[in-house]
N, CA and C atoms as an extended XYZ file, in Angstrom:
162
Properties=species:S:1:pos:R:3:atomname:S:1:resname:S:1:resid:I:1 pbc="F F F"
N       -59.806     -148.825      126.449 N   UNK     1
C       -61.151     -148.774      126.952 CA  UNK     1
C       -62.162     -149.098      125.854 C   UNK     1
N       -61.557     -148.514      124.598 N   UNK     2
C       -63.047     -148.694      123.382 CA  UNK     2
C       -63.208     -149.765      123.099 C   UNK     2
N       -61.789     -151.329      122.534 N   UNK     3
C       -61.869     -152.339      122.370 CA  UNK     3
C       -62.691     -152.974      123.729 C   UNK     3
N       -62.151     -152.699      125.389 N   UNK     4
C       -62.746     -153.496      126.281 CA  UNK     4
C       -64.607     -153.149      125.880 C   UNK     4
N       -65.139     -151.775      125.595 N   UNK     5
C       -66.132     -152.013      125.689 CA  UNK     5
C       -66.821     -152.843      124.243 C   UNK     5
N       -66.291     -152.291      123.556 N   UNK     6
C       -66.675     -153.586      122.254 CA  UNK     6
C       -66.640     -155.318      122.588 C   UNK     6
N       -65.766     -155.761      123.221 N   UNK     7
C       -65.777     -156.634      123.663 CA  UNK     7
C       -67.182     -156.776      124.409 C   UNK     7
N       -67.063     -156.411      125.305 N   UNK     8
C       -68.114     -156.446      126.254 CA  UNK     8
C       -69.450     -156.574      126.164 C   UNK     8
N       -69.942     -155.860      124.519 N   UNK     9
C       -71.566     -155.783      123.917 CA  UNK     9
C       -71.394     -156.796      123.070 C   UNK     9
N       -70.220     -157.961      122.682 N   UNK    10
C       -70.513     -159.396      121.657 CA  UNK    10
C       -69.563     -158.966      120.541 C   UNK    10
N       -69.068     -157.751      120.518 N   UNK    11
C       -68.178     -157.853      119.006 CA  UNK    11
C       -66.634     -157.982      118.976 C   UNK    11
N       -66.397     -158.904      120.120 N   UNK    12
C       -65.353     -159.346      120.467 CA  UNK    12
C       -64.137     -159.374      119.241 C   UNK    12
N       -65.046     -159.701      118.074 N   UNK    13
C       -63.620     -160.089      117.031 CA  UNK    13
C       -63.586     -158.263      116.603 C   UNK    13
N       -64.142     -157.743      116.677 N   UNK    14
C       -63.809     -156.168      116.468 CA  UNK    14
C       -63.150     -155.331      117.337 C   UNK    14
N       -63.153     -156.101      118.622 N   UNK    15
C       -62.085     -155.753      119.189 CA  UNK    15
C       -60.665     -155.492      119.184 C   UNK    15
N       -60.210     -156.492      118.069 N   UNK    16
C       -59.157     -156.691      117.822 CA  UNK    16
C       -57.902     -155.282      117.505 C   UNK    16
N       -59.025     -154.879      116.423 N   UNK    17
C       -58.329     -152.947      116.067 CA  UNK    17
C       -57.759     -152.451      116.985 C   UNK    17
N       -59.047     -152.674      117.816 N   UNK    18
C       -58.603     -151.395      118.794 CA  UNK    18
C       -57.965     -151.360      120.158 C   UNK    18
N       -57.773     -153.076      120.352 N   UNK    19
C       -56.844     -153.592      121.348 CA  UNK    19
C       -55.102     -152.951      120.381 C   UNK    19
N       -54.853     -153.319      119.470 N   UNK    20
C       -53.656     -152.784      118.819 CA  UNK    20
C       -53.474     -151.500      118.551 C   UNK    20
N       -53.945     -150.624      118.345 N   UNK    21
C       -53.810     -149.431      117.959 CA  UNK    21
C       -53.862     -149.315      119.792 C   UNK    21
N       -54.192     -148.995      120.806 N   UNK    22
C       -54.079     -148.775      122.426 CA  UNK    22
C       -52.478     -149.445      122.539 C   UNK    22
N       -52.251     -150.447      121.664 N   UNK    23
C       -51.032     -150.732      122.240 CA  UNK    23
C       -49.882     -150.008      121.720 C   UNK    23
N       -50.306     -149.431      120.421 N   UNK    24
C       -49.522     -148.625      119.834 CA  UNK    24
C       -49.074     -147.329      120.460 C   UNK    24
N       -50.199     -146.910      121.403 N   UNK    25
C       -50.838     -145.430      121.908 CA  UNK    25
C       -49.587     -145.442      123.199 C   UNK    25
N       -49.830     -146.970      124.080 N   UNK    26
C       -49.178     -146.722      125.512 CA  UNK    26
C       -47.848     -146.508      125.397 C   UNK    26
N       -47.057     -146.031      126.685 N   UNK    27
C       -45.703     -145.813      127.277 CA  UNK    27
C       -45.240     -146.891      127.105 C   UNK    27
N       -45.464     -147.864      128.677 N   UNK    28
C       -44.903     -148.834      128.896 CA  UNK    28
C       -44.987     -150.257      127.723 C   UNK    28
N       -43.811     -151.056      128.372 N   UNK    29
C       -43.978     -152.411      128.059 CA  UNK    29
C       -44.740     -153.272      128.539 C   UNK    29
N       -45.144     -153.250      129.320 N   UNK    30
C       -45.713     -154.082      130.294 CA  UNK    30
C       -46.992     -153.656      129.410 C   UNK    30
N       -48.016     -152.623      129.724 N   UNK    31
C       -49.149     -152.564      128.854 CA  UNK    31
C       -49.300     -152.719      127.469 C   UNK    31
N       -47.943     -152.672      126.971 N   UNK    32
C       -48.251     -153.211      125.308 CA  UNK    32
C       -48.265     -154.489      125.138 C   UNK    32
N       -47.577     -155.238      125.700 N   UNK    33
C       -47.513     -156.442      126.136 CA  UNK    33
C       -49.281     -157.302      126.160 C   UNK    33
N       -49.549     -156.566      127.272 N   UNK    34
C       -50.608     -157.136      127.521 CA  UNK    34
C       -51.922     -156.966      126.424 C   UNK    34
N       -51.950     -155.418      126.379 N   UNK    35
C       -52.877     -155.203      125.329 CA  UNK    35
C       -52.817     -156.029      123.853 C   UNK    35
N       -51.041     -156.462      123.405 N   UNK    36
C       -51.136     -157.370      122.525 CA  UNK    36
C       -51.598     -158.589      122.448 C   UNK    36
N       -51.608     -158.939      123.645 N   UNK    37
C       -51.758     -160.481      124.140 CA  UNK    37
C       -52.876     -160.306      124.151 C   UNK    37
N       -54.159     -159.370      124.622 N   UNK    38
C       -55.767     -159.660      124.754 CA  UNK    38
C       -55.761     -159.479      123.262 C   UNK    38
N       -55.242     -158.469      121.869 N   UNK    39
C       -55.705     -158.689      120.518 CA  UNK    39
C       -54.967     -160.183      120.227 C   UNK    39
N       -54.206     -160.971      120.538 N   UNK    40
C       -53.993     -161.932      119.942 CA  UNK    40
C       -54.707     -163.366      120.272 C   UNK    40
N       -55.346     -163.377      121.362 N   UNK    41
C       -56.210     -164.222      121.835 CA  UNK    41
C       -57.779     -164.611      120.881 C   UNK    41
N       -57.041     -166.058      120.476 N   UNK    42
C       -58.218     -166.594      119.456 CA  UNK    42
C       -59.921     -166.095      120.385 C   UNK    42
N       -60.599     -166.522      119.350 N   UNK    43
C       -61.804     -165.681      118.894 CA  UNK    43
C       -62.928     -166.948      119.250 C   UNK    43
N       -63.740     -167.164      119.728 N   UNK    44
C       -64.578     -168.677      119.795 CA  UNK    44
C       -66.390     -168.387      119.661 C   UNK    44
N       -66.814     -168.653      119.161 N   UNK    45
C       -68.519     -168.738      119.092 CA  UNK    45
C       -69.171     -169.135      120.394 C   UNK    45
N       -69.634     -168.794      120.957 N   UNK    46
C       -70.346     -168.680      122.903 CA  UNK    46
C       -71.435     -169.558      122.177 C   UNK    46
N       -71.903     -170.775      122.782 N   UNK    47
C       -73.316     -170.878      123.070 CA  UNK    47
C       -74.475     -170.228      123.112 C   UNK    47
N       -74.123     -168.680      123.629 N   UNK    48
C       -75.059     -167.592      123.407 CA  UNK    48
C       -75.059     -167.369      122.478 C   UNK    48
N       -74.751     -167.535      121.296 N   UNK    49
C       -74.686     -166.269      120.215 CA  UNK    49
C       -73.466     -165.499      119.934 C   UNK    49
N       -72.988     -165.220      121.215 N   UNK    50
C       -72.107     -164.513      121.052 CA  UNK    50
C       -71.033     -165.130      120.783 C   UNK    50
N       -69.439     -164.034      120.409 N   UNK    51
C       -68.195     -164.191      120.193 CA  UNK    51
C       -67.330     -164.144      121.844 C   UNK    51
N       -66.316     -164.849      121.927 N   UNK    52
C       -65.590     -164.929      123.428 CA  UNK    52
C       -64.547     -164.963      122.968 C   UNK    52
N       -63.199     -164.481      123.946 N   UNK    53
C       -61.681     -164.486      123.522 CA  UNK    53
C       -61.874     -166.087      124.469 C   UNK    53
N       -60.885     -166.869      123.786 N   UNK    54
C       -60.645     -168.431      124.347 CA  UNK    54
C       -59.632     -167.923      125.691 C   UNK    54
């Protein structure tokens, strides 16, 4: 939840922490999985200003 909301206010590449450490946290495979896959997803500069996962 803390990485999605970091994401969410532009500090997308700070997300990264805390997408991994959640993946560290969960049970399943399936959610580590995934949670690894949203921290491993390159990083891109938005037109806005902001940071975006590609």
């Amino acid at each position: 939840m803390r990485a999605h909301l970091v994401q969410m206010t532009g500090g997308t590449a700070g997300a990264t922490a805390p997408y991994r450490e959640a993946a560290g946290l969960t049970g399943t495979q399936a959610e580590r999985r995934c949670l690894l896959g949203e921290a491993d997803r390159p990083v891109v500069s938005g037109g806005d200003g902001r940071d975006h996962r590609a």
